[in-house]
C-alpha positions as CSV (number, residue, x, y, z in Angstrom):
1,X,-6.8,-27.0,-9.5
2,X,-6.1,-26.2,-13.0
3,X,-6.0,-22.1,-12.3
4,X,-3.6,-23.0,-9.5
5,X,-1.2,-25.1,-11.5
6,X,-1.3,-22.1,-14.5
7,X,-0.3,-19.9,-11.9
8,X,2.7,-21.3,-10.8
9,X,3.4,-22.2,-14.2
10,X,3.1,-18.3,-15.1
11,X,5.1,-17.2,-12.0
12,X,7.5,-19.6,-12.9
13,X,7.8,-17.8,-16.1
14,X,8.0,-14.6,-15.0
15,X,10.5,-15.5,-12.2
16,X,12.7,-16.7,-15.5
17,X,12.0,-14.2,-17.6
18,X,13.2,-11.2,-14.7
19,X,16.0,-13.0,-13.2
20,X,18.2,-11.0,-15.5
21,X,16.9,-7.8,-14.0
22,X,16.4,-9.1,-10.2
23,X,19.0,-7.4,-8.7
24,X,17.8,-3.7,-10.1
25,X,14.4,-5.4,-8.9
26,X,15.2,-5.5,-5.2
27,X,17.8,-2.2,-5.4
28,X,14.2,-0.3,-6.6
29,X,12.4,-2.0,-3.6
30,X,15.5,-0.6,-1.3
31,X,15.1,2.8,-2.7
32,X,11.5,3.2,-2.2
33,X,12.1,2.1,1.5
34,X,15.0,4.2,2.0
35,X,12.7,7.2,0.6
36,X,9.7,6.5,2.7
37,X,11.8,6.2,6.1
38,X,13.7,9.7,4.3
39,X,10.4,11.7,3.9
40,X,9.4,10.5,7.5
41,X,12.1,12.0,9.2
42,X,11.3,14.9,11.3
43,X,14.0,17.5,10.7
44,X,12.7,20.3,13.0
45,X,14.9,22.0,15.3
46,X,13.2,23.2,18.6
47,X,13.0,23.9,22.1
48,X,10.0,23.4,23.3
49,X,8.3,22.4,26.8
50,X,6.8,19.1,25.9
51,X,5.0,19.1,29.3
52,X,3.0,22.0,29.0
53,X,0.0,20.0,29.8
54,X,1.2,19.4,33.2
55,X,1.2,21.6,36.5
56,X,4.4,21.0,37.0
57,X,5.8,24.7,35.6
58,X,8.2,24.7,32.4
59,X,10.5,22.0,31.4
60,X,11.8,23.0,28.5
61,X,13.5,20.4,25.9
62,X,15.9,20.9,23.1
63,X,15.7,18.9,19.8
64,X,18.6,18.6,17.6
65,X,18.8,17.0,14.7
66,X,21.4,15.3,12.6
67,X,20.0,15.9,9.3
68,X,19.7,19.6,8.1
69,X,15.9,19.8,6.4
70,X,17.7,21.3,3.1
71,X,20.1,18.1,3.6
72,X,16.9,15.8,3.6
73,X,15.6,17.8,0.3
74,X,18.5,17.1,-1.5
75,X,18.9,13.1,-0.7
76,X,15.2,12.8,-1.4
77,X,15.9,14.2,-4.6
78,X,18.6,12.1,-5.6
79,X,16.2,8.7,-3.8
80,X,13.6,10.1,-6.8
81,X,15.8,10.8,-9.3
82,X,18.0,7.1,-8.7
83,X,14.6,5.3,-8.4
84,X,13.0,6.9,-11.6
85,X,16.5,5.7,-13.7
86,X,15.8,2.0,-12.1
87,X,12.3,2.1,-13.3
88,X,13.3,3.4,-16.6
89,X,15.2,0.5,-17.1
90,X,13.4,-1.8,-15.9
91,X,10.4,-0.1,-18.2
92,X,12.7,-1.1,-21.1
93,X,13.4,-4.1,-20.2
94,X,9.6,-4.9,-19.7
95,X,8.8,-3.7,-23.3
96,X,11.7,-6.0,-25.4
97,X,11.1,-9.2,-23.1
98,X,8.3,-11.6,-23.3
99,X,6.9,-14.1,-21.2
């Protein structure tokens, strides 16, 4: 029960010790979400007969999409670029604080 109570008593600490910095904290955690559902998205513009499988003869389908792939570059770019400044910060702030 004594490495239980340490470990609150360290989380405890560290919940202290980043509360300064918690709001960068969850921003970074946004931005890596945002990026993952960003590098997910399917930007390909087709028509295509999704049926093809099926006797039924062509039915063709047209996808549009509302994000341009070169779009979706650039954001995912700027999603890296924002994310790295965070952590570069928050890098910083690790190094000159201690527990």
């Amino acid at each position: 029960m004594v490495l239980v109570k340490d470990l609150g008593t360290l989380k405890g600490k560290i919940a202290v010790a980043t509360a300064p910095v918690q709001d960068r904290i969850t921003e970074l955690s946004y931005y890596k979400q945002i990026l993952a559902a960003t590098k997910a998205l399917d930007c390909t513009e087709v028509t295509k007969d999704p049926y093809s499988h099926m006797s039924n003869g062509p039915q063709y389908t047209t996808y549009n999409v509302h994000i341009k792939n070169d779009v979706k570059e650039k954001y995912i770019v700027y999603l890296e670029n924002e994310i790295q400044k965070i952590q570069d910060e928050l890098d910083v702030y690790n190094a000159n604080t201690s527990i």
